[in-house]
N, C-alpha and C positions, 0 to 999 in steps of 0.2 A: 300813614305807613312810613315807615324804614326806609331810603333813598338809598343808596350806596353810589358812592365817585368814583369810578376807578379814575379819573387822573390823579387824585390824591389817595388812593388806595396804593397805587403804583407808586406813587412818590413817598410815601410810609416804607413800604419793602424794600426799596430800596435804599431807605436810610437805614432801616434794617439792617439788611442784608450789609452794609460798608460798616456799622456799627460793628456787626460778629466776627468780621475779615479782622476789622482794627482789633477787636478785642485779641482773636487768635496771635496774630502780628507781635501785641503787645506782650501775651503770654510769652510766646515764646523767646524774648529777647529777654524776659526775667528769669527763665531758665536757665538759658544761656549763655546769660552776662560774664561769666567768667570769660568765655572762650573771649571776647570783644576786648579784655585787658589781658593780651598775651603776654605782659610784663608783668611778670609771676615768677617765683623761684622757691616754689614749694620743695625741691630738691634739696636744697642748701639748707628752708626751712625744717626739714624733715632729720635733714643729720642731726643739725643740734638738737631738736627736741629729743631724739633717742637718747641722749645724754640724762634724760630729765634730772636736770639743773646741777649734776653734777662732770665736771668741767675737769676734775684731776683724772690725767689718764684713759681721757674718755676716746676712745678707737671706735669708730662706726662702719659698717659694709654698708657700702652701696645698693648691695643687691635685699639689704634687709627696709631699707626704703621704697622701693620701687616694686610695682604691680604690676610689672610688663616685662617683657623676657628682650633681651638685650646683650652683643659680644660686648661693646665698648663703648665708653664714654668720653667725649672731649669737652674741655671747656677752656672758653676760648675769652679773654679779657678783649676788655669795650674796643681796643685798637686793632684790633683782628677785623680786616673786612671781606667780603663775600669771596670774590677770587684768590686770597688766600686761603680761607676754607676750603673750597672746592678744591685746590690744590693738594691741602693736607689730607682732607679726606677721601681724594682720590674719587670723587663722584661731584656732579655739578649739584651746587649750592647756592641758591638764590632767594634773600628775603629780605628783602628793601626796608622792612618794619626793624627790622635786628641791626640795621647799621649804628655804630657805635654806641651797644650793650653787649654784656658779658652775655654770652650763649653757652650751654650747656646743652649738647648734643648728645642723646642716644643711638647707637649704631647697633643693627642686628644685619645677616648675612650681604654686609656692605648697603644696607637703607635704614634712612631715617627713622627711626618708630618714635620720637617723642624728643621734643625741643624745648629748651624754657628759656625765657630772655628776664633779663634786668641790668635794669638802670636807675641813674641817680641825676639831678642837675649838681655840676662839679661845682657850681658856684655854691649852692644851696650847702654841699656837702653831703653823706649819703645818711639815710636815715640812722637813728638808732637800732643798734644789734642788728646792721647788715651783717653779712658772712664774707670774709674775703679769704679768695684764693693764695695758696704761694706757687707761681707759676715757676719757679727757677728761673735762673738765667742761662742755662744753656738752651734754652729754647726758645728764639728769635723766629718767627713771632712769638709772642708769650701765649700758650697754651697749654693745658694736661689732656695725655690720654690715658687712659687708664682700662687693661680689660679685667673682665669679670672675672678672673681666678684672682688677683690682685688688688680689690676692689677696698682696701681699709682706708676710713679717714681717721687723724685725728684732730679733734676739736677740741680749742682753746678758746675763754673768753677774754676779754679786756675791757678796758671802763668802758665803751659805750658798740665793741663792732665783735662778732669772731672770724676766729683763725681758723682757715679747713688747711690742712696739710694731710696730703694723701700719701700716705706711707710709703708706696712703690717708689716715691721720687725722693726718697731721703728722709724723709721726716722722723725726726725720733722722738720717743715718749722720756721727758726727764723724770 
């Protein structure tokens, strides 16, 4: 007849059982691998593609990008750091991962609802067809706010980067 072990019975479920945990574990980190590279700038990505591919005169809203309701947006260049933020934005600002990356902040009734960071190694140089801001110079630290009744970019290309220039701060269509 048939024997059955439970020491090795037990020691089967149990590998089991840490088998289905690791699988779930595993699952769920391939779901949500994006969230794990919060250096992302789908934001910036998203203006230009609105343009699809045409670049003369191309004006983009903000709010025609975005899936989430929000008064204002700041975006703040890689030398902006935390206690500055908090400052400008008048509410405390703390994220040790966004130290020296461009942030693009979303504000709704004075709270955060949605942050994007990016960077580049300055040595490396920034990738092909980043987006760069023009922050002005009258505003030391270099940042834009911009609210949502005011919300037009325009976008320019050049041989390898684009230009976001947000209208409210001067930008003009030639």
């Amino acid at each position: 007849m048939f024997k059955i072990n439970l020491k090795n019975t037990a020691k089967i479920l149990v590998f089991v059982i840490i088998c289905f945990i690791s699988l779930l574990f595993v699952s769920y980190l391939i779901i949500s691998w994006p969230k794990f590279f919060y250096d992302k700038d789908s934001f910036s990505q998203n203006l230009v593609k609105q343009c699809n591919g045409n670049f003369e005169n191309c004006i983009v809203s903000a709010n025609e990008v975005t899936d989430f309701d929000w008064d204002r947006i700041y975006i703040f260049s890689d030398s902006v750091n935390n206690s500055q933020i908090s400052k400008i934005l008048q509410i405390e600002y703390s994220n040790e991962k966004a130290e020296m990356k461009r942030r693009t902040i979303f504000i709704k009734n004075n709270n955060i609802v949605h942050e994007e960071l990016f960077s580049y190694e300055q040595f490396d140089g920034p990738p092909s067809k980043t987006a760069f801001y023009e922050y002005g110079s009258e505003l030391s630290p270099h940042y834009i706010s911009i609210d949502k009744d005011n919300d037009n970019f325009l976008i320019q290309i050049f041989e390898d980067f684009y230009r976001i220039i947000p209208l409210s701060h001067g930008g003009e269509v030639n």
